[in-house]
N, C-alpha and C positions, 0 to 999 in steps of 0.2 A: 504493500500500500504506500500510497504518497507518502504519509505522515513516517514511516518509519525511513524515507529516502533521506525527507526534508531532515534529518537529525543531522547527518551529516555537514561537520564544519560547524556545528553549535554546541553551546554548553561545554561539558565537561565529562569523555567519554569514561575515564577512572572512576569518578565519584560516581556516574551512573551507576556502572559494573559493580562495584563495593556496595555499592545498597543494595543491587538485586542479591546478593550475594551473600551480607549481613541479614537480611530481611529473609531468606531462601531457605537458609540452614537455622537461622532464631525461629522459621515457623515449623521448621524437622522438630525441633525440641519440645515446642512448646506442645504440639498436639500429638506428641509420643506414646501419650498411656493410652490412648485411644485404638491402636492396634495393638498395646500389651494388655487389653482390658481382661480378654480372657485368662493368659498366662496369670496375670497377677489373680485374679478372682482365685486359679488354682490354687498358687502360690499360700496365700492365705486361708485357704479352705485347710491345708495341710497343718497349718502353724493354728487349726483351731477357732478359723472367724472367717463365719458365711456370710459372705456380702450379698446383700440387697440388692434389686433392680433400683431401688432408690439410691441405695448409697453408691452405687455403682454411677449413676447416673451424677450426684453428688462430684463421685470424686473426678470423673468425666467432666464436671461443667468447672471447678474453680481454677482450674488453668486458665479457662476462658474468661470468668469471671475477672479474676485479679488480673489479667490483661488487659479488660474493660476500663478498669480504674485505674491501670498503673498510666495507661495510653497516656488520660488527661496531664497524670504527672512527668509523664517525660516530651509529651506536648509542652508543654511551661519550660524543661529543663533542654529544649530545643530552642525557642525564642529567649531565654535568660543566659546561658550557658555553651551554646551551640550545640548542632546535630552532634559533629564529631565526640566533643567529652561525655554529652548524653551517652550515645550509642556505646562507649567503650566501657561506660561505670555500669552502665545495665549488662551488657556483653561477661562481666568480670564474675557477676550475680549469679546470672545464670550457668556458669560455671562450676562455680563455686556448690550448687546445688546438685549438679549432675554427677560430680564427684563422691558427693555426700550419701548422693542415692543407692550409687553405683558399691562403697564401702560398707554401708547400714548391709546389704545384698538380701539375703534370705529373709535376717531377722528385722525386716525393717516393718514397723505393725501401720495398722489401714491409719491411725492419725498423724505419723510421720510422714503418710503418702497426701495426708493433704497437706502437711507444710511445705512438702517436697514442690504438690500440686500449685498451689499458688508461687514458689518460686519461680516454676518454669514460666509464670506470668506476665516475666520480666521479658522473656522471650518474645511473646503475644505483642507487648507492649513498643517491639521495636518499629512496627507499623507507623507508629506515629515520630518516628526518626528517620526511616528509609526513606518515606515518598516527597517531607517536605525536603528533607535535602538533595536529591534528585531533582524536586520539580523548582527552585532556585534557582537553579542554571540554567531553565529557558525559559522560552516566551510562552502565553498564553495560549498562542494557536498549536504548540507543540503539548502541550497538557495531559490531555487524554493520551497520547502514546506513550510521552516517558515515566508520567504516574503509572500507566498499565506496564510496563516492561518492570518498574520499580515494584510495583505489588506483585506481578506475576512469583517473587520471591515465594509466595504459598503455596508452589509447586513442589516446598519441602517436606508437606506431606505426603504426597506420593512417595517420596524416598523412604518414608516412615511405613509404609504398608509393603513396600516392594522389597524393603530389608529385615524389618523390626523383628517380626515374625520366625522369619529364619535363623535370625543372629540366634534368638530365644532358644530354637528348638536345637540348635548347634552347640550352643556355650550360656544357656541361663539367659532369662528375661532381666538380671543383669548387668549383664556383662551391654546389654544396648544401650543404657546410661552411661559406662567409658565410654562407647564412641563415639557417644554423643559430646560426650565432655573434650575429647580429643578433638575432634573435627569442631567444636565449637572455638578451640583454643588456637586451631591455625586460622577460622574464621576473622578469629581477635585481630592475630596481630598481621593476616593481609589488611583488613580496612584501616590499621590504624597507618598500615605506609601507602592504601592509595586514596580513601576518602580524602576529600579537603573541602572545609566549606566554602561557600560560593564569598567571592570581595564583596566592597561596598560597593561597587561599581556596578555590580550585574545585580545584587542582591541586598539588598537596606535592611540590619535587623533591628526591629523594634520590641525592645524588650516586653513583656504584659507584665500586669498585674494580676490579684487577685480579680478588685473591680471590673477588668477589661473580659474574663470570663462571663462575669456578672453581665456584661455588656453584652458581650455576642451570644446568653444563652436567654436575654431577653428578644431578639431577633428571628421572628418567627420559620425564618428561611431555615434557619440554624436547626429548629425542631423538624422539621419537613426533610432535611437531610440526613437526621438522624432515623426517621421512621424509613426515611430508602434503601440507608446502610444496613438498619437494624435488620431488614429483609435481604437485602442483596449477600451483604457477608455472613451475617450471620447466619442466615441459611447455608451457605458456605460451609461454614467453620463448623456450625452443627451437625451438617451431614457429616463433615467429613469425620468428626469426633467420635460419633455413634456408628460410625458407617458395621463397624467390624462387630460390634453389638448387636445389632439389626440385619445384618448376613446372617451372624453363626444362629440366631433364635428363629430366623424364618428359614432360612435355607441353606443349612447343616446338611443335611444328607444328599441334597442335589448338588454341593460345593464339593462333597464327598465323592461322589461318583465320578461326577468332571475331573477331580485329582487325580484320581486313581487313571481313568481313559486317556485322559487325554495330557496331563501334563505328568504322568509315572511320577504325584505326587500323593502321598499318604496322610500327611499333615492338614484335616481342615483346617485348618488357623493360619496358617501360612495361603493354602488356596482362598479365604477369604482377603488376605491381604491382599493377594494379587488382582481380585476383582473391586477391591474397594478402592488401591491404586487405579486402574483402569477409569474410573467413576472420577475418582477428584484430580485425575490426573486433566480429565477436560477443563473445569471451572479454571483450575492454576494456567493450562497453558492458551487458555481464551482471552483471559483479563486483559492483556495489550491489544488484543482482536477486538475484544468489546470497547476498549480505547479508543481505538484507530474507527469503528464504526461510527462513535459516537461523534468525534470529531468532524466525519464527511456529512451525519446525516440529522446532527444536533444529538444532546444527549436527552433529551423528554422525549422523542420519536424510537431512540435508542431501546430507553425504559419501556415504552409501550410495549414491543415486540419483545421483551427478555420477560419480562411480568408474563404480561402474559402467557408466555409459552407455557413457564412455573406453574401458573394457576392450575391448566387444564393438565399438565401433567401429573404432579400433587393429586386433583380430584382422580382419575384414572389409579393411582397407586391405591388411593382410600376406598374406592367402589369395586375395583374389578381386584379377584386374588388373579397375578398375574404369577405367566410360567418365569420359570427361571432366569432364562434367556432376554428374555422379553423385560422383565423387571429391571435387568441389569441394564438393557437398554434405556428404560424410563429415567432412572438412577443416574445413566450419562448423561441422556438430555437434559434433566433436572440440575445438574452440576455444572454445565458448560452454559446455561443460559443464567445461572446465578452471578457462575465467573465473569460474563458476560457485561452483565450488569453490575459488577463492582467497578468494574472500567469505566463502565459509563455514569454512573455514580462521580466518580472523581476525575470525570472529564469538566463536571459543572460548577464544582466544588472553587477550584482556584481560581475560576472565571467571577463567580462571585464575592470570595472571600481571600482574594489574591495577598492583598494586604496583613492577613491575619490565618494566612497558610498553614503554618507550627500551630498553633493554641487550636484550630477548627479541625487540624487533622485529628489531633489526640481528643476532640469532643467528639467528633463523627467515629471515630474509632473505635471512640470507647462507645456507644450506639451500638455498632456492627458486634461487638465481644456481648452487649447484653443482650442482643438479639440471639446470638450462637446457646449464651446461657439457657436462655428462655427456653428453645428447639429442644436441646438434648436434655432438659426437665421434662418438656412437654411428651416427647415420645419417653420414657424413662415413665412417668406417669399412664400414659396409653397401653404400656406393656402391663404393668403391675396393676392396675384396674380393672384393663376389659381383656386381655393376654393376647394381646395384638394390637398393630399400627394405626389402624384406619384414622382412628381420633385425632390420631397425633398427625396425620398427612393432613384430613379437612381442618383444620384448625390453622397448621401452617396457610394454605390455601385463601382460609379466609383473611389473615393479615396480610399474604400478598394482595389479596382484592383492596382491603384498605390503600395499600399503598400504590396501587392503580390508580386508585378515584381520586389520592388526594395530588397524582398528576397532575389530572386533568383541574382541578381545582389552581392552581398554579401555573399552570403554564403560560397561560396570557399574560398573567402580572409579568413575569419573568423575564418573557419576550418582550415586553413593552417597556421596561424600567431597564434594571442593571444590565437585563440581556443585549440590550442598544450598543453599547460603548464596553462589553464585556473581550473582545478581542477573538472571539470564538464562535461558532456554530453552537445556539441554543436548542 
């Protein structure tokens, strides 16, 4: 597409690379227990404590959670501090955790796995480090593509389904916390020799305040972005959380036979990775797709057609028991049209809020993280209730419909006010 030619001869091609790359492997980590769900449930069923669909779900959501929150704060420690020293004191964090997880090993008990859980938070939270300092070093009309290429970094989950699993079944559910720790540690110190943040010259930084919070979350755009995100990513992040949860309880024994036929694999846990990598491996590698769309065709035209795909797929999951096959396909299209729309999501974002970049990214961010929370509660609830999804797909469904409607409830404004002199296709 044009938009990814045009980059060429602009910005800053290192800092770009180092954020998809800090961002890539901070979201490997962060949404890591989500294909150890099962191992660990084992794990702890042996050492004497049967986990819950709730607690399961629980300890599944506060990764995401404490990435919701921490976003805001390292949004702030991105505008007071800069990208760089933010991104490195959080990087150290999250470190420091994986190590801890990885020594505790066996005897590590389900309430050290949620301090461990919201550590990895720190992870989640570099979201709101990658994209503003990536999107610094260009112009507005380049937006949508280098924010999508900078989040595209969520494609670290896929690495986490298409490894996790096997590392587990090789050498201990473990032992995938050192590597995580490892690989998080050369992650460190390449962005700390290629990152650099953007001069005054390309990029003015305006410290915030408290109040200046205060200020942008009186701003009703500011909520309407948040209800986007909170669908777009959050659905995202949700599925891909649960994803391996949501395989192995509806279809174990079909993921089983596939192993065996066709991949001379024995392991369902590991074949569920491999199909729940395939699923979110669309959303991650769409996001600069759904970028670059939104750019040529505005991004509320963008929304329309990503929403709604959601909608009708969602209902389809909830109403019809779909075969194996079939499901797995629903499951992609449902993840690439979410990733889709995260792109175009944060194609409108800096158009409007160009100004106050750092502070709206860790607000909208943290939006997108309570959305994810929300998801993997809501099916976590769905299971343990009624002992299956449906609930939990018409429910998602219905809040993408909200945030269909309250498009079209805005889009005129939009277009007619800041969209005028916004630098970008509305």
């Amino acid at each position: 597409m044009a938009g990814f030619k045009a980059l060429k001869g602009q910005g800053h091609w290192p800092t770009l690379l180092a954020a998809f790359l800090y961002f890539d492997f901070s979201f490997m980590v962060w949404t890591m227990l989500g294909p150890l769900s099962t191992e660990i449930s084992e794990a702890l069923a042996v050492g004497g404590f049967i986990i819950s669909e709730g607690q399961k779900a629980t300890l599944l959501s506060i990764p995401i959670l404490a990435g919701a929150i921490l976003r805001i704060v390292l949004g702030f420690g991105v505008d007071k501090f800069g990208a760089k020293k933010t991104a490195l004191v959080s990087q150290a964090v999250v470190i420091a955790v994986l190590f801890y997880a990885y020594f505790r090993g066996a005897g590590i008990t389900y309430d050290e796995l949620l301090v461990v859980a919201f550590g990895l938070g720190f992870a989640g939270a570099s979201f709101a480090v990658a994209l503003p300092q990536a999107g610094q070093w260009y112009p507005p009309k380049l937006q949508g593509v280098v924010l999508g290429i900078a989040g595209a970094g969520n494609i670290g989950v896929v690495i986490d389904f298409l490894f996790a699993p096997k590392i587990a079944e090789l050498w201990g559910w473990e032992s995938v916390f050192l590597v995580g720790a490892v690989l998080s540690s050369i992650i460190f110190v390449t962005y700390m020799f290629m990152a650099k943040d953007a001069p005054a010259e390309v990029y003015t930084v305006r410290p915030k305040k408290l109040k200046d919070y205060g200020k942008l979350l009186k701003d009703k755009d500011t909520w309407w972005f948040n209800l986007f995100y909170a669908v777009s990513f959050g659905g995202f992040v949700g599925f891909a959380g649960y994803m391996k949860v949501y395989l192995m309880s509806t279809y174990q024994a079909d993921m089983s036979a596939f192993g065996l036929d066709m991949l001379n694999e024995g392991n369902v846990k590991v074949v569920a990775g491999y199909f729940g990598a395939l699923c979110i491996f669309a959303g991650a590698i769409l996001r600069p797709v759904g970028g670059a769309i939104a750019d040529h065709l505005g991004g509320i035209k963008s929304l329309y057609i990503f929403f709604g795909s959601v909608i009708l797929l969602a209902i389809l999951s909830a109403t019809v028991t779909l075969p194996f096959g079939f499901a797995i396909l629903v499951l992609f299209l449902i993840m690439a049209n979410l990733g889709m729309a995260n792109g175009a999501v944060f194609q409108l974002v800096p158009q409007r809020f160009g100004k106050d970049i750092g502070i709206m990214t860790g607000i909208i961010g943290a939006a997108g993280g309570f959305g994810g929370t929300a998801l993997i509660n809501t099916f976590g609830w769905s299971k343990g209730t009624f002992d299956g999804y449906s609930a939990g797909f018409m429910i998602f469904a219905a809040v993408v419909l909200v945030a269909l409607m309250g498009i079209s409830l805005v889009k005129t404004r939009w277009r007619t006010t800041w969209g005028v002199a916004a630098g970008g296709r509305i």
